[in-house]
C-alpha positions in Angstrom: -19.1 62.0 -47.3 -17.4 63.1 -50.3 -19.6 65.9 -52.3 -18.3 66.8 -56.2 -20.7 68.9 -58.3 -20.7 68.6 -62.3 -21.3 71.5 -64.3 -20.7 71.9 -67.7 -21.5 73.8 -71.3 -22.0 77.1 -69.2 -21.7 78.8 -72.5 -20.8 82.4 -70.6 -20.8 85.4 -72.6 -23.9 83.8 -74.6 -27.4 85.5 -74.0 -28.4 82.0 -72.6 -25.8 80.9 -71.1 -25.2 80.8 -67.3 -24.8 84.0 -66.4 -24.7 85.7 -62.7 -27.0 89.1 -62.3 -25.3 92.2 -63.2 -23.6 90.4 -66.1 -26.6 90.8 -68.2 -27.1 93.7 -70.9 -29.7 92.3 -73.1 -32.0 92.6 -70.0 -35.7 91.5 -71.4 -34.2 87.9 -72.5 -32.0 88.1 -69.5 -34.7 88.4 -66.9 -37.5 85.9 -69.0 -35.0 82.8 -69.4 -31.0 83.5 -68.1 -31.9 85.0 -64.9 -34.7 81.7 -64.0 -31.8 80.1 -64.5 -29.0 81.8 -62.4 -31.4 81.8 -59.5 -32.5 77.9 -59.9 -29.3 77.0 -60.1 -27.5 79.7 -57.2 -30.5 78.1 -55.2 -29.2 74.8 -55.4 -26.0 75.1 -55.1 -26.7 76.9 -51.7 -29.1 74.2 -50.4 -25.9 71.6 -51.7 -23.3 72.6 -49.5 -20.8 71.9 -48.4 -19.3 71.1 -51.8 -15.7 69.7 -51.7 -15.4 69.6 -56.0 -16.2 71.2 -58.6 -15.5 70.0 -62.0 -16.4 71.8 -65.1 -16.5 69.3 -68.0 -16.5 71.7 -70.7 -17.7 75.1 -73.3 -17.2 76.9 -69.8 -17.7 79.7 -72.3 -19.2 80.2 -75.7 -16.4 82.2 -77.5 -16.5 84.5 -80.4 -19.6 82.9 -82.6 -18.2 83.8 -85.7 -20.5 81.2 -87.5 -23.9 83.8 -86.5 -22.3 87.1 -86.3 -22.1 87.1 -82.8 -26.0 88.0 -82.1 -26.3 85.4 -79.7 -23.7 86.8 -77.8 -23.1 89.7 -74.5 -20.0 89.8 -75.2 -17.2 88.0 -77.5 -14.6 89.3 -75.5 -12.9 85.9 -74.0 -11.0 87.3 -71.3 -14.5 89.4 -70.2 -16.3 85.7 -70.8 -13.8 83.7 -68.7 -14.9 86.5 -65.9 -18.3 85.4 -66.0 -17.5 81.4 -65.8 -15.1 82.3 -63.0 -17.9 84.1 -60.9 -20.5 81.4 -62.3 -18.0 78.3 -61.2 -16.9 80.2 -58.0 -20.4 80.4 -56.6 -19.9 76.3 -55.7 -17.4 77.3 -53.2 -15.5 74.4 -53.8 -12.7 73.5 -51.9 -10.9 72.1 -55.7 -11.3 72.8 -58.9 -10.8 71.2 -62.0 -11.9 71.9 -65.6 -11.9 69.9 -68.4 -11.1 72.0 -72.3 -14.3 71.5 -73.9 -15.3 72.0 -78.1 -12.3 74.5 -79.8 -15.2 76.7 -81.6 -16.2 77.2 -78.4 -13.5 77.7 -76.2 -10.5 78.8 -78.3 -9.4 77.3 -82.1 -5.7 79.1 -81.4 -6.2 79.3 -78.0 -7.2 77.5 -74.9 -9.4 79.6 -72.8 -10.1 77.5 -70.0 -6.5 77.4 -69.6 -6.9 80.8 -68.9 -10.0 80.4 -66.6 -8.4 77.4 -64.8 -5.2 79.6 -63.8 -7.9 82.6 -62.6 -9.5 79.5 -60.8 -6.3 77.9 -59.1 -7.8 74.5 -61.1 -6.3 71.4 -62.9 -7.4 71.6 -66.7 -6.4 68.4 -69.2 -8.4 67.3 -72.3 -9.2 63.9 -70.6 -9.1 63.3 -67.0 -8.8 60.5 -64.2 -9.9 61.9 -61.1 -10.0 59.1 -57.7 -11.4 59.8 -54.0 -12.2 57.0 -51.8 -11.2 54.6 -54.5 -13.9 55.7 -56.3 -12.7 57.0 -60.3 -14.1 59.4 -62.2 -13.5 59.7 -66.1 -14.1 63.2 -67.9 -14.3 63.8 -71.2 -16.1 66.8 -72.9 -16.9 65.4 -76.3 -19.3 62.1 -77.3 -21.4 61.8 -80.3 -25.2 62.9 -80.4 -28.3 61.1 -81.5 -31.9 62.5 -83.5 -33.5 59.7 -82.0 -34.4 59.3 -78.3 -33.9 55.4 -78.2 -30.2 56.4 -79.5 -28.9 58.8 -77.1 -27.7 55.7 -74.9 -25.4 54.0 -77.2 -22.4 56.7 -77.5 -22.2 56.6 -73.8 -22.3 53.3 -73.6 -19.7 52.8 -76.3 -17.2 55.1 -74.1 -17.8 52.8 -71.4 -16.7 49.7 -73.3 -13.7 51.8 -74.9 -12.8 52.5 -71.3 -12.9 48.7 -70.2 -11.1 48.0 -73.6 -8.3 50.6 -73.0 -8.2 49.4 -69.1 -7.4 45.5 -70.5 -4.7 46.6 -72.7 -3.0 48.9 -69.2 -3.8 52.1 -71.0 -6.7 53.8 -68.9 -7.8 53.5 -65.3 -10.9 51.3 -65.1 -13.6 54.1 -64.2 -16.3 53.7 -62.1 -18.1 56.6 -63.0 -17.9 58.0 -66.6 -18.9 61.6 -67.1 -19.7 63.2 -71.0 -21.2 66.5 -71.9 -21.7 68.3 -75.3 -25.0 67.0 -75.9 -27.3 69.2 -73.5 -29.2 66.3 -72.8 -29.3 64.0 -69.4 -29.0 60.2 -70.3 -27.1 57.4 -68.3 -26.6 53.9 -67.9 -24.3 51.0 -66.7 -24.2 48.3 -64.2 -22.9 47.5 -60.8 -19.3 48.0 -62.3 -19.6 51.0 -64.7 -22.1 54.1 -64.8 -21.9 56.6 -67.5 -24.1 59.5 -67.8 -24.1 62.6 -70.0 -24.4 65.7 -68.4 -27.3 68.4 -68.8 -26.4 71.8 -69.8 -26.3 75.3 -68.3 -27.6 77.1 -71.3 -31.0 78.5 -72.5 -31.5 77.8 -76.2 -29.5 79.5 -79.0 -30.2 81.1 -82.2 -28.4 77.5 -84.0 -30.3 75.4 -81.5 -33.7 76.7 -82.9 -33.2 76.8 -86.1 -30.9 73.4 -87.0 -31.0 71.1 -83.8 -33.9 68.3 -83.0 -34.5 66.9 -79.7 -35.3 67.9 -76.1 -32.4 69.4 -74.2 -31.9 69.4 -70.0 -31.0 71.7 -67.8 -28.8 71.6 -64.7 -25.7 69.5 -63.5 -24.5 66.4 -61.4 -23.8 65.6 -57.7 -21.8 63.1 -56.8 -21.7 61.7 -53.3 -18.7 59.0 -52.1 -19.1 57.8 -49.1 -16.6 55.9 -46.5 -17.5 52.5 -47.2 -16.5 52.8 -51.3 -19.8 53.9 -52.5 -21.3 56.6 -54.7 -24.5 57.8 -56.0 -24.6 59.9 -58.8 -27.8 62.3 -59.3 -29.2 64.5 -61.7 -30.1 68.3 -60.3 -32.8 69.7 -62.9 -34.8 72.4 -63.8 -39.0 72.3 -65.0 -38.0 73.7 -68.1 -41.5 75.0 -69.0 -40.9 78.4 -68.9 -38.8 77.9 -72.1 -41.7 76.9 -74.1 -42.7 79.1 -77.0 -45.9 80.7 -77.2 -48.5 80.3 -80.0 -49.4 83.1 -82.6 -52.8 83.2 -82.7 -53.9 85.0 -85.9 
């Protein structure tokens, strides 16, 4: 069996993103909502291994935040947030790597800092990638669009899938078994016995724009994908109870 672990918007160098102990300086947040986090998910990477893949599918770090000020951030030093996605992504102990550039506001307008992170890493980077094991292909893209409305959050993923048959007809794209999204911080997927697309949940605890402008339930955690020998994969969700980010009432 073939084991490749999804990850993606780590947001590092964000107060809530993923963040390894000792990374930490805004400790009371750190050790109420980031640190439940760490040690959820350093918990189940453990209990996942052997892990031959890791791909990162995006916002491995959460950049500069010039649009609040940068309050929402540890640091907004890149190089010093690549540092904390390397030690975050390293913990897999993958045998590959590969990331895939994720939103530019995050992750470098005149830049691209996962570049950076994937030559720290020894990983392949690309904007949009095929990836095959066991004749089994994977298709990662950071980007797809968002929905308000739960009944909604299907129909961009879908849409990719179809694009991807579409492209595959005209010789232009692999035909993808398995296509993998991010972005939204929310867990949805679909398909059939040909296709399966999914969106990936996210490795980041709430943000000072997600409370005040964003609607919706997010999910926290990442993907496994098993291939096994005879052609066949299963793709699963691992997630975290996220009740210990629920808000508590004033009373007055």
């Amino acid at each position: 069996m073939y084991r490749c672990v999804v990850i993606a918007d780590l947001h590092s160098g964000h107060k809530g993103g993923l963040t390894p102990p000792g990374r930490n300086i805004d400790s009371k947040f750190y050790e109420y909502t980031s640190r439940i986090l760490w040690d959820w998910y350093a918990k189940t990477i453990d209990e996942l291994q052997p892990i031959d893949l890791t791909i990162c599918n995006g916002d491995a770090i959460d950049g500069k935040g010039e649009r609040d000020g940068g309050i929402d951030q540890i640091t907004t030093d890149r190089l010093e947030q690549c540092a904390i996605a390397e030690e975050a992504i390293r913990y897999t102990k993958a045998k590959k790597y590969i990331l895939i550039r994720g939103t530019k506001y995050h992750v470098g307008k005149d830049e691209n800092w996962e570049d950076v992170l994937a030559d720290r890493l020894g990983a392949v980077v690309g904007n949009h990638l095929w990836i095959e094991h066991g004749g089994i292909i994977i298709d990662c893209k950071h980007r797809v669009s968002s929905s308000i409305i739960p009944h909604g959050r299907h129909t961009a993923p879908a849409r990719e899938a179809l694009w991807n048959t579409l492209h595959h007809e005209k010789g232009l794209q692999p035909n993808a078994n398995i296509l993998i999204r991010s972005h939204v911080h929310y867990y949805v997927h679909s398909g059939d016995a040909g296709k399966y697309v999914v969106t990936t949940p996210c490795l980041q605890v709430g943000s000072d724009y997600g409370d005040r402008i964003c609607t919706g339930t997010i999910d926290l955690g990442f993907l496994v994908i098993d291939i096994d020998d005879q052609g066949g994969y299963t793709c699963r969700p691992k997630l975290i109870d996220m009740a210990f980010t629920a808000p508590q009432i004033l009373h007055v």
